[in-house]
C-alpha positions as CSV (number, residue, x, y, z in Angstrom):
1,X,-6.2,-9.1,11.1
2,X,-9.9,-9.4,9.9
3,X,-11.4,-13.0,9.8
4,X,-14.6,-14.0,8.3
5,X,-16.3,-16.6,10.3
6,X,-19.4,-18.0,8.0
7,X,-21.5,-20.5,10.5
8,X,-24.7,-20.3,12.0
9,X,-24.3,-22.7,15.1
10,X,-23.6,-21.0,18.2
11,X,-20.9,-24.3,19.8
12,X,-19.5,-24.2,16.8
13,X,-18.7,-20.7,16.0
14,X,-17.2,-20.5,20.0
15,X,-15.1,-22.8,19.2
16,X,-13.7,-21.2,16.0
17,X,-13.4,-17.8,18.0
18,X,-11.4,-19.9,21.0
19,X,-9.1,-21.5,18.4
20,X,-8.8,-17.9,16.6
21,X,-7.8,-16.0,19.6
22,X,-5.7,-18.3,20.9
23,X,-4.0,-17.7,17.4
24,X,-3.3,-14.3,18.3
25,X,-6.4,-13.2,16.6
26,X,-8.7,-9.9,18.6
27,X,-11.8,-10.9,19.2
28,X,-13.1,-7.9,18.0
29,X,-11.4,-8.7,14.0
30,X,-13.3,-12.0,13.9
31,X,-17.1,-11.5,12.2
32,X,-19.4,-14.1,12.1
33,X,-22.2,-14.2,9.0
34,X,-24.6,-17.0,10.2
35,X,-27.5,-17.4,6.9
36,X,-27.6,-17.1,3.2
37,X,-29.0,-13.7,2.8
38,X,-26.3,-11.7,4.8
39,X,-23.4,-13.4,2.9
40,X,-24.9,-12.5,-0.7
41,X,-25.6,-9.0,0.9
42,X,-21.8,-8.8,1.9
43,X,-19.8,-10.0,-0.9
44,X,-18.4,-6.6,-1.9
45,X,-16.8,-6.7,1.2
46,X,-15.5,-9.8,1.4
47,X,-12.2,-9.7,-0.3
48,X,-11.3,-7.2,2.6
49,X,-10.7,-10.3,5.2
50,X,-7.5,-11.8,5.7
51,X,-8.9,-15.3,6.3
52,X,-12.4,-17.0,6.1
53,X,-13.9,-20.0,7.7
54,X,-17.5,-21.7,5.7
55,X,-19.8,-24.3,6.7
56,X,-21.8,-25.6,3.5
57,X,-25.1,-26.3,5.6
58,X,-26.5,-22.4,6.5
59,X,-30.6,-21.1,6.9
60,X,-31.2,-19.0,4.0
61,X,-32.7,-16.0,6.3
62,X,-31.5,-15.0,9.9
63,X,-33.4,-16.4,12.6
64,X,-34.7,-19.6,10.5
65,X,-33.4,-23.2,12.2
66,X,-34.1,-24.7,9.1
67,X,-30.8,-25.3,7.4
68,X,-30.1,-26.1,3.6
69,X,-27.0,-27.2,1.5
70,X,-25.8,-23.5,0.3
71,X,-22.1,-24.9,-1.1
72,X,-23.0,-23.6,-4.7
73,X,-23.8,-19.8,-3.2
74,X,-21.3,-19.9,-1.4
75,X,-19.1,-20.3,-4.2
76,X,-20.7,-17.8,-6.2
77,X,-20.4,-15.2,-4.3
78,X,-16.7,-15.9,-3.3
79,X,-16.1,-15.8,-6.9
80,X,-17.8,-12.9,-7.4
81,X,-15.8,-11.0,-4.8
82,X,-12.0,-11.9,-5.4
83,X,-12.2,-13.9,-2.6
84,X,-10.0,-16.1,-4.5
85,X,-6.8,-13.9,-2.9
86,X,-8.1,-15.0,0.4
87,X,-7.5,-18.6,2.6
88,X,-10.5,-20.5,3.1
89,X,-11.0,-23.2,4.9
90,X,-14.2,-25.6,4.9
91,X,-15.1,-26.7,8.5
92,X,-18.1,-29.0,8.2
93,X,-19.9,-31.6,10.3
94,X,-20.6,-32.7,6.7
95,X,-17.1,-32.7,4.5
96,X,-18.2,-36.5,3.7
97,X,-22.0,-35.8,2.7
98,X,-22.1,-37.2,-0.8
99,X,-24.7,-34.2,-1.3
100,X,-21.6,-31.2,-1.0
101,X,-19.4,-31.8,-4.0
102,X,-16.3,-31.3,-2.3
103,X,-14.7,-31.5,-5.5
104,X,-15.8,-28.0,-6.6
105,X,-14.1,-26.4,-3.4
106,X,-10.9,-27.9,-3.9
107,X,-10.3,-26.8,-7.4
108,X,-10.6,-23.8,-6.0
109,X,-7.8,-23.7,-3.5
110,X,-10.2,-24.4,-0.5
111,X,-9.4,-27.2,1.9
112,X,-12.0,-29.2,3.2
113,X,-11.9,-30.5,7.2
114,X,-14.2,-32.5,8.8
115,X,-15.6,-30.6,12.1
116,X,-14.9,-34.2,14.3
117,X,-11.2,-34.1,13.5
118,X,-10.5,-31.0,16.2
119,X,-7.0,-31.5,16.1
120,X,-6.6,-31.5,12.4
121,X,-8.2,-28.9,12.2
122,X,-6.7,-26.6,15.1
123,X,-3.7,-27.0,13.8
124,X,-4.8,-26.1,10.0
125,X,-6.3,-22.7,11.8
126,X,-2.9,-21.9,13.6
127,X,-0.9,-22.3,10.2
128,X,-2.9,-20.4,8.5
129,X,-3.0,-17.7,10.9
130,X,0.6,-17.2,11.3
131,X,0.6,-17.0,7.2
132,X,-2.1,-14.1,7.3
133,X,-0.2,-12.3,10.2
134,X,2.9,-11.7,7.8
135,X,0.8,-9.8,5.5
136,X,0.5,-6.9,8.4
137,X,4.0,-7.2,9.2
138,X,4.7,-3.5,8.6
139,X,2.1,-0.8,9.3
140,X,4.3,1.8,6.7
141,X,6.3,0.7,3.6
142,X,8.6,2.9,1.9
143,X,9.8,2.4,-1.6
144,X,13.2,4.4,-2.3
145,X,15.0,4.9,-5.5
146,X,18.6,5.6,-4.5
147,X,20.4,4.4,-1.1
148,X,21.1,8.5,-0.3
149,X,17.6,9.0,-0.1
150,X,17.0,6.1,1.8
151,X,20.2,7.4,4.4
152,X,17.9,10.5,4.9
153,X,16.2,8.7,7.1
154,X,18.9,8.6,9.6
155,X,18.3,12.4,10.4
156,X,15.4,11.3,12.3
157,X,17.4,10.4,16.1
158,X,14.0,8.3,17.0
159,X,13.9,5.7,14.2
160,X,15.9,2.2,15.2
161,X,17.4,0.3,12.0
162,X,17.9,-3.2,10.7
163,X,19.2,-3.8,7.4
164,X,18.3,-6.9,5.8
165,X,17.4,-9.0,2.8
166,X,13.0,-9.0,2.0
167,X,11.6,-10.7,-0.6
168,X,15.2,-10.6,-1.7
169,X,15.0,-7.1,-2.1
170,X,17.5,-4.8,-0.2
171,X,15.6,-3.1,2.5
172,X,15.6,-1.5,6.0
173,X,13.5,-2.8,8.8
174,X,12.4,-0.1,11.0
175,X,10.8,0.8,14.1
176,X,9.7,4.4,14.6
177,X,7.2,5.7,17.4
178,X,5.7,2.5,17.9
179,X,5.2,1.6,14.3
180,X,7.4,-1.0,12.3
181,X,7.6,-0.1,8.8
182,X,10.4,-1.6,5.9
183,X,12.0,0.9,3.8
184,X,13.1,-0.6,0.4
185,X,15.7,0.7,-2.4
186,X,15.2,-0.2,-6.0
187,X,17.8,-2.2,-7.8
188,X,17.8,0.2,-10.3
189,X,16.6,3.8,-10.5
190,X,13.5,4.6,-13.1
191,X,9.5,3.9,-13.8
192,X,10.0,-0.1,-14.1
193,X,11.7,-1.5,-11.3
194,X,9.9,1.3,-9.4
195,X,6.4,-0.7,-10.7
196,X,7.6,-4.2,-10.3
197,X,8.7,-3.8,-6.8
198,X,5.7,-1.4,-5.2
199,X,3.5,-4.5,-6.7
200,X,5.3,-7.3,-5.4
201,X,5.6,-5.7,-2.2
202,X,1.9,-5.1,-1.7
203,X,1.3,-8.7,-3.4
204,X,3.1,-9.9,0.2
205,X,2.2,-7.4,2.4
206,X,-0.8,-5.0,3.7
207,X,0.7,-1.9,5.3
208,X,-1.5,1.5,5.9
209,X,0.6,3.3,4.0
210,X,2.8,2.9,0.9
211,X,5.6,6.0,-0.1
212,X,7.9,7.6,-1.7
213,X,10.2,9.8,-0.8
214,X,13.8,11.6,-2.2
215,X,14.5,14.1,-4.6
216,X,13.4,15.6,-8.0
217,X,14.0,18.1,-10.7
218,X,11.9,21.3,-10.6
219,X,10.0,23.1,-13.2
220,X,8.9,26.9,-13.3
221,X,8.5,28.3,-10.4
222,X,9.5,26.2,-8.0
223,X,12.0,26.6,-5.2
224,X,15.3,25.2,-4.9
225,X,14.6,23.1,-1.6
226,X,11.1,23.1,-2.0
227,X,8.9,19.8,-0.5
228,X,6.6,18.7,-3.3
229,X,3.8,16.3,-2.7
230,X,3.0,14.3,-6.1
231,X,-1.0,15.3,-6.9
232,X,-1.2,13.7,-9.5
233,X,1.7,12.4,-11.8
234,X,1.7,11.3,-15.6
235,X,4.4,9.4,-18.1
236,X,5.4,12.2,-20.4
237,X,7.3,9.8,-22.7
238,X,3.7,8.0,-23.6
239,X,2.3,9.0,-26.9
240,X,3.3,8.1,-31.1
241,X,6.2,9.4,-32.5
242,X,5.0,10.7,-36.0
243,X,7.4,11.4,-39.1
244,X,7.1,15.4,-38.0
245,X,7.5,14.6,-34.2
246,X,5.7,13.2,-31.1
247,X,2.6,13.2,-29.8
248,X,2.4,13.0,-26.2
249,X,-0.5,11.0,-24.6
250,X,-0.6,11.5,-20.8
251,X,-1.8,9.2,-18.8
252,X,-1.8,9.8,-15.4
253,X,-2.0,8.3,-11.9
254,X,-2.9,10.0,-9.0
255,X,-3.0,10.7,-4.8
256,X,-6.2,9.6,-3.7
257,X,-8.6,12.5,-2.4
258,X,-8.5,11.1,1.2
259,X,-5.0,11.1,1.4
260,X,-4.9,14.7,-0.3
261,X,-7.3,16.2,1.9
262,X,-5.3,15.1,4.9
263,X,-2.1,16.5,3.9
264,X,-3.4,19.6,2.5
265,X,-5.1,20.1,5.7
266,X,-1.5,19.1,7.7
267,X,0.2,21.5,5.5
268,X,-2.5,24.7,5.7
269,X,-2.3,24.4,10.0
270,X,1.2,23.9,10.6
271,X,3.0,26.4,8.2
272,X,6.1,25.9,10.5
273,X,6.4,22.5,8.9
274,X,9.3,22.2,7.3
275,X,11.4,24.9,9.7
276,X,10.8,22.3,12.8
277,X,12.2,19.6,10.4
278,X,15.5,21.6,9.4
279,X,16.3,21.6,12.7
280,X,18.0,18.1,12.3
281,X,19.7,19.4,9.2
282,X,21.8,21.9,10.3
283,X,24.5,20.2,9.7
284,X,23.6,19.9,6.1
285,X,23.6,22.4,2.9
286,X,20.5,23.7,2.9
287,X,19.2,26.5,0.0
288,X,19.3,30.3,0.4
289,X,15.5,30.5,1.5
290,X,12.9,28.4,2.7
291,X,10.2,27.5,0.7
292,X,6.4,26.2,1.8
293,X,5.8,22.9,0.7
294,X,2.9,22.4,-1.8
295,X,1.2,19.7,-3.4
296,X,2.2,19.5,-6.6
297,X,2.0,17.9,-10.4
298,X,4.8,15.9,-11.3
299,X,5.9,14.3,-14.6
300,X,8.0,10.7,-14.9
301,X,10.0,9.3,-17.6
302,X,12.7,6.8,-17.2
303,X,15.7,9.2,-18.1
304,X,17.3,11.8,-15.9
305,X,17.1,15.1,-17.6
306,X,20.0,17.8,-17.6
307,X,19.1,19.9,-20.8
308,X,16.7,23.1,-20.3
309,X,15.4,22.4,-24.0
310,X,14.2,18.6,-22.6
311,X,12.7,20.2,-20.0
312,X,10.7,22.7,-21.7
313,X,9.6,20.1,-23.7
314,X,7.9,18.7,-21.1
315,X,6.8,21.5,-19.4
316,X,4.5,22.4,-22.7
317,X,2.7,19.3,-21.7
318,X,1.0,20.8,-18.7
319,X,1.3,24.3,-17.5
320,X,1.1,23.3,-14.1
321,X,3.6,20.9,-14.0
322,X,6.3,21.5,-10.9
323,X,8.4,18.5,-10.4
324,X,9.8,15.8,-12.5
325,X,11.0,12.4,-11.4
326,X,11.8,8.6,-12.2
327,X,9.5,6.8,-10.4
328,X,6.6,8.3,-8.9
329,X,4.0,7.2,-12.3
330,X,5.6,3.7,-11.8
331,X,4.6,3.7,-7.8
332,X,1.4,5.5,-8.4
333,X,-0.4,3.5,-11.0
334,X,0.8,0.4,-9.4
335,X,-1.6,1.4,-6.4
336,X,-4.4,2.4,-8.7
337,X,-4.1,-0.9,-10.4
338,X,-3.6,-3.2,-7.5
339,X,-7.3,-1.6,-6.1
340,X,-5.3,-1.5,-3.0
341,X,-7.0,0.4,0.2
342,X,-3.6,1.6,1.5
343,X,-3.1,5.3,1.6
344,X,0.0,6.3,-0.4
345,X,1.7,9.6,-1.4
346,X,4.8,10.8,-3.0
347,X,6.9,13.5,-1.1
348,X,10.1,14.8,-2.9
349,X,12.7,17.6,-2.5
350,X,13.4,19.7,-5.5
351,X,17.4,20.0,-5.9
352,X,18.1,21.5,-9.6
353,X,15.7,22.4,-12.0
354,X,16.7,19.9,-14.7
355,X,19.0,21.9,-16.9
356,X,22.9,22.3,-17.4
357,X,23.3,23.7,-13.7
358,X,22.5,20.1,-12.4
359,X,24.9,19.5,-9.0
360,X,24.7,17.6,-5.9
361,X,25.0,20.5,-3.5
362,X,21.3,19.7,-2.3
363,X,21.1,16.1,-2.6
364,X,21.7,15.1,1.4
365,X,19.5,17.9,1.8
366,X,16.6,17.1,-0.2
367,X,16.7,13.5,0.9
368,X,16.6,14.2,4.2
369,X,13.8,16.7,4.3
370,X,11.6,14.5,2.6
371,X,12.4,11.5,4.6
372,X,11.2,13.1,7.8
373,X,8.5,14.7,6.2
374,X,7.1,11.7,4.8
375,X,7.8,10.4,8.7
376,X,5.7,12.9,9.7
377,X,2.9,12.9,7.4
378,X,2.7,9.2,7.7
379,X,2.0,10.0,11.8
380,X,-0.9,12.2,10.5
381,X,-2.8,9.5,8.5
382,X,-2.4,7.0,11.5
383,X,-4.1,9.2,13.7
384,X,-7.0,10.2,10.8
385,X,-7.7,6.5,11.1
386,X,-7.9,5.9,14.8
């Protein structure tokens, strides 16, 4: 949890930090901006804190003791830097100076507290606090389109489960090697419920990671079995349909570079990968030969497909294309659109390659597989960031 604290007096800012940390807040998450100049210089950043405390009296350069009523630039630059998303709270020795128009901070969401009411205020601080600590509830969130694929997680012996009801969504609290995550299954299968839940779920919360995991249809040359990581995805049911056929218009969505980098990088050391993994699954029926797993371009639409005409159909929209699936555009663009700095990725197992021959043979398979692969490669991007 990240806390801006905006004041320059020194008492004043201790006693903000005591009240903080006694809130559960590390000291080393709370940052103090104590003039004018360094806010304005900040407010790109500012939309990345979880809560803010402002004074409306602050020196317009560091190191100046003169101070001068900056409520107006303040409010600029929180408007300027979505800081509207964020709790604020207005501390001041001067909430009743008839020179701070109170009024404009109000409209804005902001409550106003006057500095000599300590207990009013202490208790505003702890309220607040608790609210911003539910945001980083779960370090990992995963968003699943069928319960089967979400069961796939019980291959992995380490993992502890807890089913329950969030945001009145069907989901699966769980604790695995000292992170908590919540695993949640769609209502329904396909590219909008897949949308509409990834965005209320990072409208609530603020994990590390977002994901997918499960099983798709493959194209080409894939590999029955195979682990696909979603590249990039695009809608191939966008476009015109024209009196002489459609026109496809592919917009796409895509796995940011960071997060690419890391797992192409997991992937090229440890080509034993996904043979450590099937040792779980032996139970299981697994395909004739094991494939490597790739990062790969997929293709969503909101219909399963079972016809090898369909699928060449969308093949001819990319030549690269290897795996097709319901929901990981709907997931994908979400995240691009929400600006959100969580690392996500898209991990799926291909069982049939989309045509008449579609069975379920590999299904507990293929979820599986990429349930504790996506375990895994969500262990690698917690330790790139430590």
């Amino acid at each position: 949890m990240r806390v801006l604290v905006i004041e320059d007096e020194d008492e004043k800012f201790q006693k903000f930090e005591r009240a903080l940390i006694e809130c559960g807040v590390k000291a080393e998450g709370i940052v103090r901006i104590d003039n004018l100049t360094d806010l304005l210089r900040a407010s790109s950043e500012l939309s990345k804190f979880d809560l803010c405390f402002i004074d409306f009296f602050l020196p317009i350069h560091a190191g100046e003791g003169e101070v001068h009523n900056c409520s107006a630039d303040i409010l600029q630059s929180f408007d300027d830097s979505s800081m509207r998303t964020i709790p604020v709270l207005a501390i001041s020795r001067f909430a009743n100076d008839s020179k701070v128009d109170t009024g404009e901070f109000k409209t804005r969401g902001i409550i106003v507290y006057n500095y000599e009411e300590e207990a009013v205020w202490t208790s505003a601080v702890d309220a607040f606090c608790q609210k911003a600590k539910g945001r980083h509830k779960y370090d990992f969130i995963g968003i699943l389109a069928l319960e089967e694929e979400r069961e796939g997680f019980l291959k992995e012996p380490n993992i502890v489960v807890e089913r329950k009801l969030v945001l009145g969504i069907d989901a699966w609290e769980v604790d695995f090697e000292g992170k908590r995550g919540c695993l949640f299954c769609l209502p329904r299968m396909g590219l909008v419920d897949a949308s509409i839940i990834t965005s209320r779920v990072l409208s609530n919360f603020e994990p590390k990671v977002v994901f997918m995991s499960g099983i798709c249809g493959g194209a080409k040359d894939t590999k029955m079995g195979q682990l696909l990581v979603s590249e990039f995805c695009w809608e191939y049911q966008s476009g015109k349909w024209y009196a002489d056929g459609f026109q496809n218009t592919p917009y796409q969505a895509g796995l940011p570079e960071r997060d690419k980098a890391t797992i192409k990088n997991f992937f090229s050391t440890n080509s034993d990968f996904v043979q450590n993994i099937e040792f779980k699954l032996c139970d299981l029926t697994r395909p004739p030969k094991l494939a490597p797993p790739c990062i790969a371009i997929f293709a969503s639409g909101s219909s399963v497909i079972a016809s090898e005409e369909k699928m060449k159909s969308v093949e001819a929209q990319h030549r690269k294309v290897k795996g097709i699936d319901m929901e990981i555009y709907g997931l994908s663009r979400c995240v691009e659109l929400l600006q959100s700095p969580v690392a996500h990725f898209c991990c799926k197992v291909v069982v049939d390659k989309a045509n008449e021959k579609k069975d379920d043979d590999l299904h507990e398979y293929g979820c599986a597989l990429s349930a504790l692969a996506s375990l895994e490669l969500i262990k690698r991007i917690f330790l790139r960031d430590t």
